[in-house]
Backbone as a ProteinNet text record, in pm:
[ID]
protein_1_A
[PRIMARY]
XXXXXXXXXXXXXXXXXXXXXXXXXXXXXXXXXXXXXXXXXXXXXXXXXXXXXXXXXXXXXXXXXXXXXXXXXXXXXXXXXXXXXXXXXXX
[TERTIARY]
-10491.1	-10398.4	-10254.1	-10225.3	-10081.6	-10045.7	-10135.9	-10101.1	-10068.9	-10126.9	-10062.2	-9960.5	-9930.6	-9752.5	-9707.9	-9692.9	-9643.8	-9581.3	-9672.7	-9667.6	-9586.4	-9600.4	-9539.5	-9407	-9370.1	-9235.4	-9169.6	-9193.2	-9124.6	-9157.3	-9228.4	-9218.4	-9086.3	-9070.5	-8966.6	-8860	-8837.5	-8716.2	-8689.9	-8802.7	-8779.3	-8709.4	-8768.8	-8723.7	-8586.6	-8550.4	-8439.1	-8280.8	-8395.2	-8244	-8255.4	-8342.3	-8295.6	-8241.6	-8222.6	-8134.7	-8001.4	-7977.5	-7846.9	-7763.5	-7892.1	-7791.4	-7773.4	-7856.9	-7860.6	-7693.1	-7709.4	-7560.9	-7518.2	-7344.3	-7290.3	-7228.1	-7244.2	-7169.2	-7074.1	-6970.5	-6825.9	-6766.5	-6773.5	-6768.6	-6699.9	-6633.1	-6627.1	-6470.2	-6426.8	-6298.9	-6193.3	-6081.7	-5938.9	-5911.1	-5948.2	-5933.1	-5789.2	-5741.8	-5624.3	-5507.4	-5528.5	-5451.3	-5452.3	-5587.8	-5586.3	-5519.9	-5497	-5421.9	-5259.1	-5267.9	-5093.4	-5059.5	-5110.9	-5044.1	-5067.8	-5178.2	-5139.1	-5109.2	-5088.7	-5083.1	-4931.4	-4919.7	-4861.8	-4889.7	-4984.2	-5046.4	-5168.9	-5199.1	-5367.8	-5436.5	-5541.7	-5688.9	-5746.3	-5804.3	-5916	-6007.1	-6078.7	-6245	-6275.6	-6274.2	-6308.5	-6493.5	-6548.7	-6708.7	-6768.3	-6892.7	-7008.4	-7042.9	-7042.5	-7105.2	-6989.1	-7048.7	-6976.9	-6886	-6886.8	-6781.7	-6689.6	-6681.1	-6565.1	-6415.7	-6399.3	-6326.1	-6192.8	-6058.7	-5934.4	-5815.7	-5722.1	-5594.6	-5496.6	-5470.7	-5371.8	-5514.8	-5442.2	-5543.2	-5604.4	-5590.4	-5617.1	-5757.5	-5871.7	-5956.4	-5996.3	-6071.7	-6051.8	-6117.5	-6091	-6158.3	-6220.9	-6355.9	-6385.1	-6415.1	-6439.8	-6444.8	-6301.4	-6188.9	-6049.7	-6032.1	-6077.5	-6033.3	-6121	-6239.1	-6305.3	-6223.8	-6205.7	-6109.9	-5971.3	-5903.4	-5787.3	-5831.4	-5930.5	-5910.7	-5989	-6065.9	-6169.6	-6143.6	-6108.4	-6051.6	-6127.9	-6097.4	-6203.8	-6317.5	-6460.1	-6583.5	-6606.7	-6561.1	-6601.9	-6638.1	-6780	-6822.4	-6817.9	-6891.2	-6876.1	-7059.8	-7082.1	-7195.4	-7214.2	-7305.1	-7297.5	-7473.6	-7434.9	-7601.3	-7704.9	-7616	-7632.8	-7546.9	-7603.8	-7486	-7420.6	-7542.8	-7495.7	-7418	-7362.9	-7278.1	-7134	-7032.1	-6927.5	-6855.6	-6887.9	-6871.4	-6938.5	-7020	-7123.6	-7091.9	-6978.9	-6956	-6896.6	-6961.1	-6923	-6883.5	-6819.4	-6842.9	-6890.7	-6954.3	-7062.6	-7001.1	-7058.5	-6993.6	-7172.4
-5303.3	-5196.6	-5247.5	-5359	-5375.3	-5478.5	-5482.2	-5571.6	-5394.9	-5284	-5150.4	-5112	-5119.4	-5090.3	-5217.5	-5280.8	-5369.2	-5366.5	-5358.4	-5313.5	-5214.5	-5102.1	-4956.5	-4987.7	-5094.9	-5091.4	-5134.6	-5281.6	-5351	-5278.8	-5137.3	-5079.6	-4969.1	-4939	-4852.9	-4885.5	-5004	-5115.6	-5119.5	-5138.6	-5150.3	-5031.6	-4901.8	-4779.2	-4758.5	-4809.6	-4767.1	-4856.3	-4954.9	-5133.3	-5030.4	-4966.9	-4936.3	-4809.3	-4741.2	-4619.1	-4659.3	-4767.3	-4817.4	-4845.8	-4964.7	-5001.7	-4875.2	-4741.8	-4693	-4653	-4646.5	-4642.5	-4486.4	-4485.5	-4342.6	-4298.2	-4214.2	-4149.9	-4101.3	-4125.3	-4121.6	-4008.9	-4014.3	-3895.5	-3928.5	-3864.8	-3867.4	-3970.8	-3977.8	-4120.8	-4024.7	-4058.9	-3980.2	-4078.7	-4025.2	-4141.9	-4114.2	-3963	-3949.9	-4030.9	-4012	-4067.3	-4190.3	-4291.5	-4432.6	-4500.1	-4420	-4401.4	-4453.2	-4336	-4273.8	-4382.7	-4400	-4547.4	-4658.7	-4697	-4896	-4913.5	-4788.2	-4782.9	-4705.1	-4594.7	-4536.3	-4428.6	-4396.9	-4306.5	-4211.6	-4182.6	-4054.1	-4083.2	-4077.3	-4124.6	-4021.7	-4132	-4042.3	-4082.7	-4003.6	-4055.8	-4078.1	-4199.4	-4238.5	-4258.2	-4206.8	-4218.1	-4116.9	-4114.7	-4051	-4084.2	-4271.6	-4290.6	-4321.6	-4363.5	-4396.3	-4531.1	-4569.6	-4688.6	-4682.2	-4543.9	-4499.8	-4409	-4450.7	-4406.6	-4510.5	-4465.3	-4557	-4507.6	-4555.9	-4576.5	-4629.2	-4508.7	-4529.8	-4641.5	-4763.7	-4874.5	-4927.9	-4929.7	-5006.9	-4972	-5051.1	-5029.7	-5033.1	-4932.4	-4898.6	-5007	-5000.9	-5058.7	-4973.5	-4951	-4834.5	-4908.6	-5042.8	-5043.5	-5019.8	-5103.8	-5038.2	-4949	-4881.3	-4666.5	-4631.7	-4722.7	-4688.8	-4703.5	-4828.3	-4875.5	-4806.7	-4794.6	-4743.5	-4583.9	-4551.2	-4395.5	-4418.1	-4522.7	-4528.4	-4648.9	-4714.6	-4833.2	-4948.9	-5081.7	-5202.7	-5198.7	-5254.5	-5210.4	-5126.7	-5004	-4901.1	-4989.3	-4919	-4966.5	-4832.2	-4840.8	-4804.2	-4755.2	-4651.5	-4658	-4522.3	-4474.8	-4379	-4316.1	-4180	-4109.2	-4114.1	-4096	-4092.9	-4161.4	-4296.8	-4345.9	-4247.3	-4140.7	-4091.5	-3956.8	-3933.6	-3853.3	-3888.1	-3917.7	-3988.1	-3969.9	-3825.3	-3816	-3828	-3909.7	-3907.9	-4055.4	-4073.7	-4198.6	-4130.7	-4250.9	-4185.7	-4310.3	-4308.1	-4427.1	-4408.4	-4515.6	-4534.5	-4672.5	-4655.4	-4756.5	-4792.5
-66.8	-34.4	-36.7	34.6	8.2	-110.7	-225.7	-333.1	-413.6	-376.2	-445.1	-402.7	-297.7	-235.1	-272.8	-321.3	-328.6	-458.8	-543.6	-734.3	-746.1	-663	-639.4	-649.2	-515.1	-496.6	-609.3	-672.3	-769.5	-888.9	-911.7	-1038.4	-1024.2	-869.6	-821.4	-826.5	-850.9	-876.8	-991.7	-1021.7	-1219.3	-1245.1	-1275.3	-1290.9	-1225.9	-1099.6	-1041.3	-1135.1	-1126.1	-1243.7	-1368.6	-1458.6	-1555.9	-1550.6	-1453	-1498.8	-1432.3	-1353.2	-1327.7	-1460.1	-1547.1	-1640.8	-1794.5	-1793.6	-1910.2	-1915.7	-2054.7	-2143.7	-2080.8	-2114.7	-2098.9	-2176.5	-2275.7	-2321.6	-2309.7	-2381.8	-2317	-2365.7	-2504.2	-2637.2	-2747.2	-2825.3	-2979.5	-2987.2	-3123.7	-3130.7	-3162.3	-3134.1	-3198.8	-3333.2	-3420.2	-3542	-3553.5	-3623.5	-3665.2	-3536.9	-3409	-3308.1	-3308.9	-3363.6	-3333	-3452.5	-3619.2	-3693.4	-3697.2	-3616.2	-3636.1	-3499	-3359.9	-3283	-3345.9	-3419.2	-3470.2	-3640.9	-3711.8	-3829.3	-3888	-3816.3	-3888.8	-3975.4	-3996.3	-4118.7	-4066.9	-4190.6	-4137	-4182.3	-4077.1	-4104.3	-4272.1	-4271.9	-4457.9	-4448.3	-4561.1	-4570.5	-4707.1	-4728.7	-4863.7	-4910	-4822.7	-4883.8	-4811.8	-4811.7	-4748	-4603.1	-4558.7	-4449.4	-4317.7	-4219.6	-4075.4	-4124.2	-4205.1	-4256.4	-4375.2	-4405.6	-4467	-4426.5	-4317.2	-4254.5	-4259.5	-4307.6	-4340.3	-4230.8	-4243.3	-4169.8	-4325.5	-4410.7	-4473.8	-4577.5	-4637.6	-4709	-4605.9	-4500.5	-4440.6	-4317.1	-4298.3	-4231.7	-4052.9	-4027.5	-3896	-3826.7	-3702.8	-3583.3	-3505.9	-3556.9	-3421.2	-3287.1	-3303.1	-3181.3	-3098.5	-3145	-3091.4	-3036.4	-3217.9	-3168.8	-2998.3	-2968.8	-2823	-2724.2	-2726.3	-2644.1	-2606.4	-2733.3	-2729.4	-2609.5	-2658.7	-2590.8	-2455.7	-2438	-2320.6	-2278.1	-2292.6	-2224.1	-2229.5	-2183.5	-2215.9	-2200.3	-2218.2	-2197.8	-2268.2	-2367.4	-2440	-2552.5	-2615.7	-2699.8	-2834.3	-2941.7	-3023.5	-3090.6	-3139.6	-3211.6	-3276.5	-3369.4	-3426.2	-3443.9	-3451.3	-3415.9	-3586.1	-3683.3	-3785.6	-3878.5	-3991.4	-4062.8	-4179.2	-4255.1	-4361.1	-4285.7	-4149	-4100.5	-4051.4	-4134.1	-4058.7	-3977	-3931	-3784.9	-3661.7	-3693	-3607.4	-3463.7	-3493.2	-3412.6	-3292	-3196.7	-3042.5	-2992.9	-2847.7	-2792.9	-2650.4	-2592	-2488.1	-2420.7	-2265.6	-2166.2	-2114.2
[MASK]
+++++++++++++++++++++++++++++++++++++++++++++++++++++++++++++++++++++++++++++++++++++++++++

């Protein structure tokens, strides 16, 4: 009996540590804004996927663009690659 409360608890733990650490969605990037502050210019889309996304010639940082709008710790990831808007960022 108490080797089952026992299991109980440290599975209650488990479950409880992983919804502490699950990710948060923060939401979508200001490309044209992360653009126009470290570039100068407007964002374009030179292809189909989540890695065709420019700043003038020059190539983005999405992780930055996270940061820039969500601050350190923001990360970067995308739901779909062949959707290039599909990038979000998550803490």
């Amino acid at each position: 009996m108490k080797i089952r409360i026992i299991f109980a608890a440290l599975m209650l733990l488990s479950a409880l540590n992983s919804i502490a650490h699950a990710q948060a969605r923060l939401g979508g990037l200001d490309l044209q804004g992360y653009c126009q502050a470290n570039f100068g210019r407007n964002v374009h889309l030179i292809g189909p996927t989540v890695n065709d996304w420019r700043c003038g010639r020059s190539s983005i940082s999405i992780l930055d663009a996270c940061r820039q709008t969500y601050g350190y710790g923001a990360r970067a990831a995308y739901d779909d690659f062949n959707n290039p808007n599909s990038w979000y960022c998550y803490r």
